[in-house]
Backbone as CSV, one residue per row, in Angstrom:
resi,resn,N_x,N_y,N_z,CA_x,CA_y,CA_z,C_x,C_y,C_z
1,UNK,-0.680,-3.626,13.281,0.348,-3.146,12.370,1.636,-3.979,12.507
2,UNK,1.686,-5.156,12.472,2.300,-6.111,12.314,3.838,-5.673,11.434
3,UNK,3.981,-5.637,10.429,4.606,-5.106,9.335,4.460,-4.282,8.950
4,UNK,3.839,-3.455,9.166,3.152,-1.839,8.876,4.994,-1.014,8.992
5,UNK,4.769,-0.826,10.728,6.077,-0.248,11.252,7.111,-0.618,10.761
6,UNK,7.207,-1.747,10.371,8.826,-2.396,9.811,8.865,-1.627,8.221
7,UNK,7.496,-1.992,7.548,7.981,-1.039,6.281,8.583,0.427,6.354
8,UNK,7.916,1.119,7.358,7.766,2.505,7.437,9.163,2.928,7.635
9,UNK,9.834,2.162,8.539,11.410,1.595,9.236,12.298,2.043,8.144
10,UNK,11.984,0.647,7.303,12.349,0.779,6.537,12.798,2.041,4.941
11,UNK,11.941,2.176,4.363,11.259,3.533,4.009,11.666,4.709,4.183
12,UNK,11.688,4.952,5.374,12.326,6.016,5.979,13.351,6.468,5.963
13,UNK,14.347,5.292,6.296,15.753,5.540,6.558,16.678,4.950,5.133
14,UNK,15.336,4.132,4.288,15.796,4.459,2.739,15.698,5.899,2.291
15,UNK,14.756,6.411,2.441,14.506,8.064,2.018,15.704,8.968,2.114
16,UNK,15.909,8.695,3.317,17.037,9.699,3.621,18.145,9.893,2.814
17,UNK,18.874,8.022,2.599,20.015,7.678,1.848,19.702,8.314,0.025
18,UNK,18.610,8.014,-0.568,17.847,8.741,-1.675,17.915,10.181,-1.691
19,UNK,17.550,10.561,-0.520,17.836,12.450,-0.590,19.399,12.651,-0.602
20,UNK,20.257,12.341,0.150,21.753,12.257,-0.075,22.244,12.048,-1.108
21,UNK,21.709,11.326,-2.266,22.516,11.185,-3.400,21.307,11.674,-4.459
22,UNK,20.225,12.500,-4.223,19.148,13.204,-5.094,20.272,14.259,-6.255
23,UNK,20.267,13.864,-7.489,20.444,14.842,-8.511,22.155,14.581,-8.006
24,UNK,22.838,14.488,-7.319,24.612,14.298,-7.486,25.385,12.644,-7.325
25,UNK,24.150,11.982,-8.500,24.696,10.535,-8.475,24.882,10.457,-10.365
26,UNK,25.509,9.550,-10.450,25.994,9.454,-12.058,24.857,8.369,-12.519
27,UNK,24.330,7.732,-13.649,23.719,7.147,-13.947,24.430,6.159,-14.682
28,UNK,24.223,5.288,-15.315,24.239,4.213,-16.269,23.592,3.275,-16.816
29,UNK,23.227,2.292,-17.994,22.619,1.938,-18.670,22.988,1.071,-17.946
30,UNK,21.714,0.165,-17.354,22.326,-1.446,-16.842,22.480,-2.890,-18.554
31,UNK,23.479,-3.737,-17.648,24.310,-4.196,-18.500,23.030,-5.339,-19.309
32,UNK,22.200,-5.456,-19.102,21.061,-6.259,-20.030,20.576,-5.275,-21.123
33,UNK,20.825,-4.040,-21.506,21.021,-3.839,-22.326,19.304,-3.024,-23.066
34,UNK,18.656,-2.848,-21.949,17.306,-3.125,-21.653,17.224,-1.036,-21.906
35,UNK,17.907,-0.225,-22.147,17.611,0.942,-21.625,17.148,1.647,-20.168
36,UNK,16.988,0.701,-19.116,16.751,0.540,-17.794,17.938,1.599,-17.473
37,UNK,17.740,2.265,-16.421,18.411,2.827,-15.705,19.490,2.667,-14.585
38,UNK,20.414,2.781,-13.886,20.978,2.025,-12.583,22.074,3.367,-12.045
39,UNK,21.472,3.698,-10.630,22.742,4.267,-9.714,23.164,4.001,-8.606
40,UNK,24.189,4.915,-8.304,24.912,4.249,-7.065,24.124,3.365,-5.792
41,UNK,22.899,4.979,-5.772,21.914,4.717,-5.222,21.155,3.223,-4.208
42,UNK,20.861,2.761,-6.155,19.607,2.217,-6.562,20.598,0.861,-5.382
43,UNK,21.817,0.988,-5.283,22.083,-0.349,-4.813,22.383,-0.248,-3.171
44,UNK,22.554,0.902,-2.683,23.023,1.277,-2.017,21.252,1.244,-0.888
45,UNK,20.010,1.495,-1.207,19.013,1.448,-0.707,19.161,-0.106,-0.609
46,UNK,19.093,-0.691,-1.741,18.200,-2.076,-1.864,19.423,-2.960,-0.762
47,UNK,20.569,-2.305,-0.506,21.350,-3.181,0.454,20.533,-2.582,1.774
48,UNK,20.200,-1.816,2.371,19.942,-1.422,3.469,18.690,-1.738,3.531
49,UNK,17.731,-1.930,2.848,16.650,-2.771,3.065,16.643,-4.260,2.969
50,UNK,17.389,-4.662,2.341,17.456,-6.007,2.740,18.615,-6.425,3.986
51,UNK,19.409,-5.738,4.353,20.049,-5.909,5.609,18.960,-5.762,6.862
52,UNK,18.085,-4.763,6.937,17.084,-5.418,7.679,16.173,-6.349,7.758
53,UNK,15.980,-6.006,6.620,15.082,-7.719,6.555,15.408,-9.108,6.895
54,UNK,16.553,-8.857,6.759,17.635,-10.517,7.305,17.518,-9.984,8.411
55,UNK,17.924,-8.785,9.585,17.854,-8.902,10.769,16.837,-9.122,11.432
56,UNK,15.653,-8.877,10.634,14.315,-8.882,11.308,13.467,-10.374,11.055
57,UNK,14.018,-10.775,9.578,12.995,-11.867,9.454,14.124,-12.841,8.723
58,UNK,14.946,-13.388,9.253,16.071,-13.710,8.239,15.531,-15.248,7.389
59,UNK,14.337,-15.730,7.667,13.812,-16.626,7.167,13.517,-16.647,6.345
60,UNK,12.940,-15.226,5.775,11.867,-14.645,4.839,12.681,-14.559,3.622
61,UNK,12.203,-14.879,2.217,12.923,-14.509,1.084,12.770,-12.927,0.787
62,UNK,13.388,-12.847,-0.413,13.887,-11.608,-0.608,13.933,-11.500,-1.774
63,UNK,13.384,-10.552,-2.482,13.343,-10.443,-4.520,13.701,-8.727,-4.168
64,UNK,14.831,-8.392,-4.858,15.227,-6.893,-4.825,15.886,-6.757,-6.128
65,UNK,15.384,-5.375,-6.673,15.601,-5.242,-8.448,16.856,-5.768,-9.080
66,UNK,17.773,-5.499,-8.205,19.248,-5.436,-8.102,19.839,-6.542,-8.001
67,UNK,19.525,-6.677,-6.659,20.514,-7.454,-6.276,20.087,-9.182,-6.117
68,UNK,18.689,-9.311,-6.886,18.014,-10.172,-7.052,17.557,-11.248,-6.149
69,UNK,17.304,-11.986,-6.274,16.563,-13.301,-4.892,17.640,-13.704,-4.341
70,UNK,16.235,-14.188,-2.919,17.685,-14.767,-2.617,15.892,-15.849,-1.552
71,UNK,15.812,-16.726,-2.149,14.980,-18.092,-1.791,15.040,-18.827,-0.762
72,UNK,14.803,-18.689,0.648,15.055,-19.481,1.836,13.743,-20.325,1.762
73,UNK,13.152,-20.813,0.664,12.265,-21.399,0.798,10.716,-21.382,1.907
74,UNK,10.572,-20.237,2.151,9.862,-19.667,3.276,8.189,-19.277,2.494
75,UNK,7.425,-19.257,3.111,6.187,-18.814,2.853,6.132,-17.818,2.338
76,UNK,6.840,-16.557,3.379,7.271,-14.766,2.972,7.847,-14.661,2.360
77,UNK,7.786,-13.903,1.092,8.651,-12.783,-0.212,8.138,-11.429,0.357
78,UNK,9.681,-10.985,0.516,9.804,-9.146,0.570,9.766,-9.111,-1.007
79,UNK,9.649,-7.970,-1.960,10.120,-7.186,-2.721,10.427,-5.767,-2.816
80,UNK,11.134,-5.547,-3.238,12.122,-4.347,-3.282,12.482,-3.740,-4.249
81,UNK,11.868,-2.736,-4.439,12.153,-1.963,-5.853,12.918,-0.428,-5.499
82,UNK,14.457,-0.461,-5.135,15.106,0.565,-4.394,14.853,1.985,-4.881
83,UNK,15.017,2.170,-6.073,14.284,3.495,-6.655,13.723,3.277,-7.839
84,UNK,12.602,3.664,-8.170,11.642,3.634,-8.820,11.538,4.390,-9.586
85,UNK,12.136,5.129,-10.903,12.150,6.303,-11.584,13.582,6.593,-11.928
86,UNK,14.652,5.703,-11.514,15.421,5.845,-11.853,16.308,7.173,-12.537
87,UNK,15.791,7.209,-13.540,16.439,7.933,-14.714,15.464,9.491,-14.279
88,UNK,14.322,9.740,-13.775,14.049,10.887,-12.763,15.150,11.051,-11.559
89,UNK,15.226,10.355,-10.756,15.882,9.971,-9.663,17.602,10.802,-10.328
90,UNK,18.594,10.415,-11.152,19.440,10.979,-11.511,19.784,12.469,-12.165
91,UNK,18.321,12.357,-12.763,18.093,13.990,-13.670,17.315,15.134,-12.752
92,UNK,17.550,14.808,-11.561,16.787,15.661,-10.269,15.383,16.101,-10.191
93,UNK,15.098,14.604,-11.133,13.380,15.092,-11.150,12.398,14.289,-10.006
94,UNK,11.440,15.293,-9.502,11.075,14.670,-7.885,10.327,13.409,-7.957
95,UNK,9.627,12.976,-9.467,8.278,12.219,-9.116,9.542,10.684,-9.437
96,UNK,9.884,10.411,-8.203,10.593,8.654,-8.150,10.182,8.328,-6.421
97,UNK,10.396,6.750,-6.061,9.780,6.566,-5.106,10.787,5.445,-4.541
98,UNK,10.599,4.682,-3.491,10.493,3.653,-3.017,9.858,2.374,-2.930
99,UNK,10.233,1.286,-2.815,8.439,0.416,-2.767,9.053,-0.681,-2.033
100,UNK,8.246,-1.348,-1.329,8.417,-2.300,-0.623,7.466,-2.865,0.022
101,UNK,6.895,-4.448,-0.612,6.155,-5.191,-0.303,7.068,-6.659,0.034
102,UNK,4.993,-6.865,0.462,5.450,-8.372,1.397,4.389,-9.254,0.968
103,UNK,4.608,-10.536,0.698,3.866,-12.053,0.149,3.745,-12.413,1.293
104,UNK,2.396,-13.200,1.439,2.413,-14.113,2.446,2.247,-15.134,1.039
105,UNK,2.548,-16.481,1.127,2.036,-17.477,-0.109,1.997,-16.889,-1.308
106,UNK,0.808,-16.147,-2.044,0.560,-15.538,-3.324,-0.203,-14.443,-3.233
107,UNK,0.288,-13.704,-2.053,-1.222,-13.057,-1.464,-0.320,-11.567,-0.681
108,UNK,-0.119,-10.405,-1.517,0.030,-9.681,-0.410,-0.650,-8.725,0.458
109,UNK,0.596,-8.894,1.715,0.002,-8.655,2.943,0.349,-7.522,3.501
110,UNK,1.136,-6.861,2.662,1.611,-5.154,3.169,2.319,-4.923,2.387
111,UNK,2.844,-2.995,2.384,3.354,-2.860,1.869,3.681,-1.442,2.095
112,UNK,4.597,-0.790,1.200,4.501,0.587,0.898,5.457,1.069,-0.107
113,UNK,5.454,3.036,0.070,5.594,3.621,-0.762,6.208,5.103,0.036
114,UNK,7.245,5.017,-0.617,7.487,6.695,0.231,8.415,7.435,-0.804
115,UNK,7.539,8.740,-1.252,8.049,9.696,-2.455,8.678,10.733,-1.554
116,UNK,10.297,10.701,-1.414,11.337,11.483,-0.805,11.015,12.439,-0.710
117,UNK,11.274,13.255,-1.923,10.847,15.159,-2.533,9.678,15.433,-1.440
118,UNK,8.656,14.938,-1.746,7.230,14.938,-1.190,7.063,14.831,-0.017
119,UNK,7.728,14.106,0.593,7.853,13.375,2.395,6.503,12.957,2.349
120,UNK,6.499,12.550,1.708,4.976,11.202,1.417,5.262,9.848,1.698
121,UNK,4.925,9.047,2.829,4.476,7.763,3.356,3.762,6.951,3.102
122,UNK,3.565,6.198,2.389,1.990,5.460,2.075,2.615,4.003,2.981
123,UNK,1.535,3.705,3.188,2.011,2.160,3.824,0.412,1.719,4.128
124,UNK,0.628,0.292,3.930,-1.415,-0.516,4.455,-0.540,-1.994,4.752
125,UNK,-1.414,-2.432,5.303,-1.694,-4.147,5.671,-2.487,-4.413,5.463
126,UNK,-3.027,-5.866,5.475,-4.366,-6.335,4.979,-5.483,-6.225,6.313
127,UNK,-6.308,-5.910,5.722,-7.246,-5.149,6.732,-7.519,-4.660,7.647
128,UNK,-6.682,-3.519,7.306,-6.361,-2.718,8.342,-6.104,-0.980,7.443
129,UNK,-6.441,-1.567,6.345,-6.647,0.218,5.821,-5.272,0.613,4.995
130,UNK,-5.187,1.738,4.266,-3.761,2.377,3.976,-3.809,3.824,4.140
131,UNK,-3.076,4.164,4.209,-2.197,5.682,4.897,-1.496,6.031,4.148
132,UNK,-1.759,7.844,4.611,-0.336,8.738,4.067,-0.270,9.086,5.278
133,UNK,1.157,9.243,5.320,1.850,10.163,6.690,0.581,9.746,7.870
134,UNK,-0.094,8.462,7.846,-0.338,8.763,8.788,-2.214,9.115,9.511
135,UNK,-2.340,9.175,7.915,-3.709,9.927,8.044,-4.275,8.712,6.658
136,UNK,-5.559,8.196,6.799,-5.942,7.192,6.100,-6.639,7.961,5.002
137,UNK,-5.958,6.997,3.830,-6.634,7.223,2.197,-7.587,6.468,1.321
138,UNK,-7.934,6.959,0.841,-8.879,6.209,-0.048,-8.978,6.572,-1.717
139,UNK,-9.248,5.694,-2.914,-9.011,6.042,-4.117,-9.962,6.663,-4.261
140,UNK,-10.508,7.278,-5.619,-11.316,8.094,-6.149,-12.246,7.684,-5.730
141,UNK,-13.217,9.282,-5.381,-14.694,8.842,-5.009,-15.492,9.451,-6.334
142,UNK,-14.956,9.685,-7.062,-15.843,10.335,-8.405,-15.914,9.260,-8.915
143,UNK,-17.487,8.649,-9.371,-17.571,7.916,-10.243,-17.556,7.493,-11.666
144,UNK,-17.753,8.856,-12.394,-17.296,8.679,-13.917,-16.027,9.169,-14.360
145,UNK,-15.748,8.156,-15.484,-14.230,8.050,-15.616,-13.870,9.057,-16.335
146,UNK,-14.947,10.441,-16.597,-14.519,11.742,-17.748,-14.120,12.531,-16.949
147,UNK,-14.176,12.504,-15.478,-13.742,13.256,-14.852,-12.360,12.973,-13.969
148,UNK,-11.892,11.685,-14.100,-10.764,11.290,-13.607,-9.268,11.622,-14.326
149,UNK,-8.667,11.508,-14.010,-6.898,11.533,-14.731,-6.994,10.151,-14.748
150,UNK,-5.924,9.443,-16.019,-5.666,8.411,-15.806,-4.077,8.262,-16.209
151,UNK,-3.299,7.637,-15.860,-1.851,7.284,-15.612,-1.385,5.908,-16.787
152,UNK,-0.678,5.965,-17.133,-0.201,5.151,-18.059,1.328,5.136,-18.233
153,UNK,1.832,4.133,-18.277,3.190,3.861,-18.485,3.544,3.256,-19.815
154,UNK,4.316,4.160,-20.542,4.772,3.475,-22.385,6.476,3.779,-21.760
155,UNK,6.182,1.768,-22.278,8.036,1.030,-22.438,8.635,1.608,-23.189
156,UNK,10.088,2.089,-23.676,10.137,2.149,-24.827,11.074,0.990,-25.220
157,UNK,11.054,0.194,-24.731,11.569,-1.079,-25.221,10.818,-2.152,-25.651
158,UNK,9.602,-1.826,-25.728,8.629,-2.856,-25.839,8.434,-3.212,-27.020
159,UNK,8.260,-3.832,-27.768,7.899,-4.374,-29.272,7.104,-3.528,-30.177
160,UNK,7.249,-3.455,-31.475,6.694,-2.328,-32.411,4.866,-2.863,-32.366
161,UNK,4.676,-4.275,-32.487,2.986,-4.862,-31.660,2.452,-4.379,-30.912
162,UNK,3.269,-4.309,-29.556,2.716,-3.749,-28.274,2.505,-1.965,-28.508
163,UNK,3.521,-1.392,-29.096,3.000,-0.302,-29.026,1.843,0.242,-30.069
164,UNK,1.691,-0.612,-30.844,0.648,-0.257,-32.035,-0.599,-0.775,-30.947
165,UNK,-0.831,-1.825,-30.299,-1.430,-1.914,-29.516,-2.376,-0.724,-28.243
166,UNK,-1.001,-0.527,-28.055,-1.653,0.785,-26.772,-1.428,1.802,-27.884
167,UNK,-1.522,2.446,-28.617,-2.207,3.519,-29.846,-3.580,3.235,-29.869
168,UNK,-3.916,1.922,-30.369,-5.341,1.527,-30.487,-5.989,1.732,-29.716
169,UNK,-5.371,1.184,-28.356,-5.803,1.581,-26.774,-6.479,3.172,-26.440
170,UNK,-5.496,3.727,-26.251,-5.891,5.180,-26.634,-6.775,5.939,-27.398
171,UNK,-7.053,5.368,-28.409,-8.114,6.295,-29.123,-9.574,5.608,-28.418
172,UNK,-9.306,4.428,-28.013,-10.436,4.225,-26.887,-10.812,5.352,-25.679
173,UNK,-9.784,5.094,-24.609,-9.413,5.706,-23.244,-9.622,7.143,-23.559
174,UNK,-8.870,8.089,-24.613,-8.848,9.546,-24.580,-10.263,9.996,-24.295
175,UNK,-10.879,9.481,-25.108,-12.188,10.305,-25.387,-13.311,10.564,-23.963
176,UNK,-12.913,8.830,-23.161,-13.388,8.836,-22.135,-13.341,9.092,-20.876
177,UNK,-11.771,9.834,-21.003,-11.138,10.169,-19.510,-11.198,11.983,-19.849
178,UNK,-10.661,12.469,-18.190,-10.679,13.686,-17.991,-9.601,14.030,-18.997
179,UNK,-8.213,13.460,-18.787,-6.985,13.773,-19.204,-5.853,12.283,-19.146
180,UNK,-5.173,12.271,-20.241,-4.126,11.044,-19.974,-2.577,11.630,-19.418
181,UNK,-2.381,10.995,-18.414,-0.799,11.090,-17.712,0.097,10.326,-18.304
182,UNK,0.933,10.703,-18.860,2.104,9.574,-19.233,2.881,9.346,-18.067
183,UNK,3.073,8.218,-17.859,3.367,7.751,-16.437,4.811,8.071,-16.245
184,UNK,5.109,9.027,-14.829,6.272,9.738,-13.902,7.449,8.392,-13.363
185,UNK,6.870,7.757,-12.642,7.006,6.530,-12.136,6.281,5.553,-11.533
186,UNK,6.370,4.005,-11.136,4.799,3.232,-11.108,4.563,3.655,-9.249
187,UNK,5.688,4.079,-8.810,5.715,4.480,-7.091,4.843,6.016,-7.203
188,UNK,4.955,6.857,-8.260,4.440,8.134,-7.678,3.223,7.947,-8.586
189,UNK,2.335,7.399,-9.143,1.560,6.988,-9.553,0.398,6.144,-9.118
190,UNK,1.150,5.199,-8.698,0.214,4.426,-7.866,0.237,5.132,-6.450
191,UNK,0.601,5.922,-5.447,0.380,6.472,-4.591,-0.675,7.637,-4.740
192,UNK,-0.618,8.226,-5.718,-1.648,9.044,-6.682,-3.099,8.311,-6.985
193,UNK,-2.665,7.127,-7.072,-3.966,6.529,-7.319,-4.757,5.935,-6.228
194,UNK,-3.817,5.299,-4.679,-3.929,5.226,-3.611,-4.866,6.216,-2.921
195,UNK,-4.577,7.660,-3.350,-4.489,8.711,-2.725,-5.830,9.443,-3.167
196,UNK,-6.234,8.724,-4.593,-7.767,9.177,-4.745,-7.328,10.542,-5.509
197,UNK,-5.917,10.757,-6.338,-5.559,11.825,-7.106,-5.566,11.556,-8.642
198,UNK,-5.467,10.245,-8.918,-5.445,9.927,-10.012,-6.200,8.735,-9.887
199,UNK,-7.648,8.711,-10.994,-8.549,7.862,-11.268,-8.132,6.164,-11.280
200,UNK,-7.106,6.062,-12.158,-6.882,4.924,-12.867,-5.558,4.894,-12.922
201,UNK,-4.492,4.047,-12.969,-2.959,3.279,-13.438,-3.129,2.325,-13.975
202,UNK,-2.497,2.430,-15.505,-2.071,0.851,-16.439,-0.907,1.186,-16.390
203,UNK,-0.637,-0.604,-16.805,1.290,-0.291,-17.220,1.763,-1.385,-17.600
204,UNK,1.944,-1.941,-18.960,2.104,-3.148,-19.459,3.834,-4.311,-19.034
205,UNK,4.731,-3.294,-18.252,5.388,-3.793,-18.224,6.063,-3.667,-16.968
206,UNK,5.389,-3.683,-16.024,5.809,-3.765,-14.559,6.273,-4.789,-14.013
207,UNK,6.743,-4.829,-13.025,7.691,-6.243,-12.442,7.108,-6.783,-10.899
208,UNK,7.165,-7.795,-10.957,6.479,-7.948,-9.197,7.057,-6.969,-8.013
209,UNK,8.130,-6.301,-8.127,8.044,-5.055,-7.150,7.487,-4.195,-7.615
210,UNK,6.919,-3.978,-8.511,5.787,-2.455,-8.540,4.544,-3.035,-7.902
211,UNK,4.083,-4.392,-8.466,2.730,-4.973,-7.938,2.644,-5.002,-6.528
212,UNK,3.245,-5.983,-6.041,2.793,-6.342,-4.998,2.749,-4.868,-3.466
213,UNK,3.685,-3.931,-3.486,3.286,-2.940,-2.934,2.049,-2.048,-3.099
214,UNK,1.957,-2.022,-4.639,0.952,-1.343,-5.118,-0.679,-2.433,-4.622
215,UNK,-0.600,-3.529,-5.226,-1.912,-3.975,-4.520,-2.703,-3.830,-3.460
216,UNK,-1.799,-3.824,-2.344,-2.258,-3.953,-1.212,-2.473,-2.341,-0.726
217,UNK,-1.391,-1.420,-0.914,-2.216,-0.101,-0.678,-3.304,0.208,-1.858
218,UNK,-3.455,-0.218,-2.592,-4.784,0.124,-3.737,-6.058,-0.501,-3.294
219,UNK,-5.900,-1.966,-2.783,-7.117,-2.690,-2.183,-7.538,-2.133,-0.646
220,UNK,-6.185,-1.618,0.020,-6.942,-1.853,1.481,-7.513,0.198,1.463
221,UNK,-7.268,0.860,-0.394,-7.299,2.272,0.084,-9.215,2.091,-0.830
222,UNK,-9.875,0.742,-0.950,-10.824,0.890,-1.216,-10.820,0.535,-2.493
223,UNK,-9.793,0.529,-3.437,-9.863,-0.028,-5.068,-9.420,-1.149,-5.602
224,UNK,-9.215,-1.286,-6.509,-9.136,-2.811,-7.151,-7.731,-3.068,-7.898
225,UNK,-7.115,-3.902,-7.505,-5.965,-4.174,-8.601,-5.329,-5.447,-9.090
226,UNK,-6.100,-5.439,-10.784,-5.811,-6.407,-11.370,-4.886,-6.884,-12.607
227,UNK,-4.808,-7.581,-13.017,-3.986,-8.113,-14.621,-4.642,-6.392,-15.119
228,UNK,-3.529,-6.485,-16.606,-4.376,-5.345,-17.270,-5.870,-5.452,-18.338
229,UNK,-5.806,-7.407,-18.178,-7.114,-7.500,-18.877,-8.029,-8.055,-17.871
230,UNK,-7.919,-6.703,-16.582,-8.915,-7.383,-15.397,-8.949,-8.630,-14.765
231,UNK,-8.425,-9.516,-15.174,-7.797,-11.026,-14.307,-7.275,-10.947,-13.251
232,UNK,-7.474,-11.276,-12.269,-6.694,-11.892,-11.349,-4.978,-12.165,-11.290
233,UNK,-4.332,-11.337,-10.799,-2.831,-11.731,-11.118,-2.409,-12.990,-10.183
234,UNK,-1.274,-13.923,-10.637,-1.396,-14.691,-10.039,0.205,-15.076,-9.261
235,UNK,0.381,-14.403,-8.504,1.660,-14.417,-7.588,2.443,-15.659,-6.724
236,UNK,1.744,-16.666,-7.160,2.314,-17.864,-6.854,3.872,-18.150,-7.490
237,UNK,4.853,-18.789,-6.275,5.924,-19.280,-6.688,6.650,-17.904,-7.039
238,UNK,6.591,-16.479,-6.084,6.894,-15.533,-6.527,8.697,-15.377,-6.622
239,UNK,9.348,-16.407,-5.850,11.014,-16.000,-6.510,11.040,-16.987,-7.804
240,UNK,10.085,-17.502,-8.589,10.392,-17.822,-10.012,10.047,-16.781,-10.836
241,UNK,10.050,-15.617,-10.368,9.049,-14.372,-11.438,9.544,-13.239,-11.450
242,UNK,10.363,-13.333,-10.764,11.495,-12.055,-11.002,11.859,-11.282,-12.062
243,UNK,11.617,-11.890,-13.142,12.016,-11.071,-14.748,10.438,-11.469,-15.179
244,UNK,9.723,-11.790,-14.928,8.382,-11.472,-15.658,7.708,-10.283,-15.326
245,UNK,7.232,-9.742,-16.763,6.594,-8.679,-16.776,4.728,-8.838,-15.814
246,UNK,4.394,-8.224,-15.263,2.877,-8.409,-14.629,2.161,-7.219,-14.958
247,UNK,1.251,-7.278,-16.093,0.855,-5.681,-16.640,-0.172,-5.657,-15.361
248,UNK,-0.499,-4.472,-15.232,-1.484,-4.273,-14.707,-2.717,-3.078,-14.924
249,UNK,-3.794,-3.446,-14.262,-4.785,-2.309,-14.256,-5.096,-2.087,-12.585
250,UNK,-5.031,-0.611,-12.307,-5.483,-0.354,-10.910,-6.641,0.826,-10.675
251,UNK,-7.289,0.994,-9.246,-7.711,1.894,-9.231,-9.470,2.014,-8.533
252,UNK,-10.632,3.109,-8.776,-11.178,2.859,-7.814,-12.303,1.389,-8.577
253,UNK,-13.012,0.888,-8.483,-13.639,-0.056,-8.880,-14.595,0.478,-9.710
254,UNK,-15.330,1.268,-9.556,-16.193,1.973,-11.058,-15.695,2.538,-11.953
255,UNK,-14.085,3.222,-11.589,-13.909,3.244,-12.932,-12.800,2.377,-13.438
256,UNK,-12.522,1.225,-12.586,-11.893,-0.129,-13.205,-12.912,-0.735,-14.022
257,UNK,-14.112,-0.964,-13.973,-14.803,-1.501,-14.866,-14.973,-0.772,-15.936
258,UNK,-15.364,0.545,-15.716,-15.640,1.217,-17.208,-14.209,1.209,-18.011
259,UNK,-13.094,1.073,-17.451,-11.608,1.084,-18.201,-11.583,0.153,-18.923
260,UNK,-12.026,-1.187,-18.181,-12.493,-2.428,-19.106,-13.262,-2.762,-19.748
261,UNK,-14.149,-2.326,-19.425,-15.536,-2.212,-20.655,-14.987,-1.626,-21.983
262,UNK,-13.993,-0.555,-21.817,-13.528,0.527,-23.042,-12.082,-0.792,-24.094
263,UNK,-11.767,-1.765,-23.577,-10.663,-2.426,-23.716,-11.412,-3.441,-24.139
264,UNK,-12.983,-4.078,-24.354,-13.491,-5.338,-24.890,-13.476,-4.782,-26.830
């Protein structure tokens, strides 16, 4: 557990600062103009996680939502997504999270997830398994996808295409799933899906801090996580990618394929 403990470290003593300003922080529209969310918070975590990270690995780069890169030209990328739900996070609604992953090259190598409200922990390394609080998880063991939940995230900033798009999508997916989730946040979601509570997570417009935490507890909890047209994502040169969107598809592997089979 190499980095395991340092996330958890981390995580933790972000949580706390998150419960302190839960539901009595002000919000605002960040200045790109994006409908995105931003509080006191959101900056106030992502400094205290990256203040350790310089104490611990000060070599290591650093991609945080906020307060953006910072490139020591190093092998290692942290990412940092300080609160995750934002606009939950201000309106005192519980399902927002934490996230915090780690790159080795293009490849990550840990990570996690910790939903405050919940006192939920997720954290994995590469082979070596992923955890809640502590106690090891695994994604769905039901194999057909009529009996799963599936999770979905709609932008609403996204282009009048894209959303005519995932409409089309949908009249696919409905018929074949248990039930569709409109997605809470990509932290309490993908821990859900980690957790073997929710079948499946898409989400066309996620950012390399939702991914790269999410991968590695999704792969080492037994499932698969790829592009959203099943590809291979490709995380190379990760402080040039900071504003690129990385859709994705996650979840247990039988019913990642049948999700894709439903999407040809």
């Amino acid at each position: 557990m190499k980095y395991s403990n340092f996330v958890k470290e981390c995580l933790e003593q972000a949580s706390k600062v998150a419960l302190d300003g839960y539901g009595r922080v002000e919000s605002k529209i960040k200045s790109e103009g994006n409908m995105q969310v931003l509080t006191e918070t959101d900056l106030k975590v992502g400094q205290l996680i990256i203040d350790k990270i310089k104490s611990s690995f000060p070599d290591h780069n650093i991609i945080d939502e906020e307060a953006g890169v910072i490139d020591n030209g190093s092998q290692f990328t942290w990412t940092i997504d300080p609160i995750d739900g934002t606009a939950n996070y201000a309106s005192k609604i519980p399902m927002f999270g934490i996230m915090l992953g780690l790159l080795e090259n293009d490849e990550p190598i840990a990570g996690g997830i910790v939903l405050p409200v919940f006192k939920e922990m997720y954290y994995a390394e590469k082979g070596l398994g992923a955890y809640c609080n502590d106690e090891k998880i695994s994604v769905s063991q039901v194999p057909s996808l009529d009996r799963n939940l599936l999770a979905y995230l709609i932008s609403s900033h996204t282009s009048d295409e894209t959303i005519t798009k995932e409409c089309e999508l949908f009249k696919k997916l409905i018929p074949s799933i248990m039930s569709l989730r409109t997605s809470n946040s990509t932290a309490f979601d993908g821990a859900l899906v980690a957790s073997g509570r929710y079948g499946i997570a898409m989400n066309r417009t996620s950012l390399i801090w939702d991914c790269v935490p999410l991968k590695i507890l999704v792969e080492e909890a037994g499932g698969v996580f790829t592009g959203y047209d099943g590809e291979k994502i490709d995380f190379s040169n990760p402080t040039k990618k900071s504003k690129l969107y990385i859709p994705f598809c996650c979840g247990a592997t039988d019913l990642h394929k049948q999700v894709q089979g439903l999407m040809i």
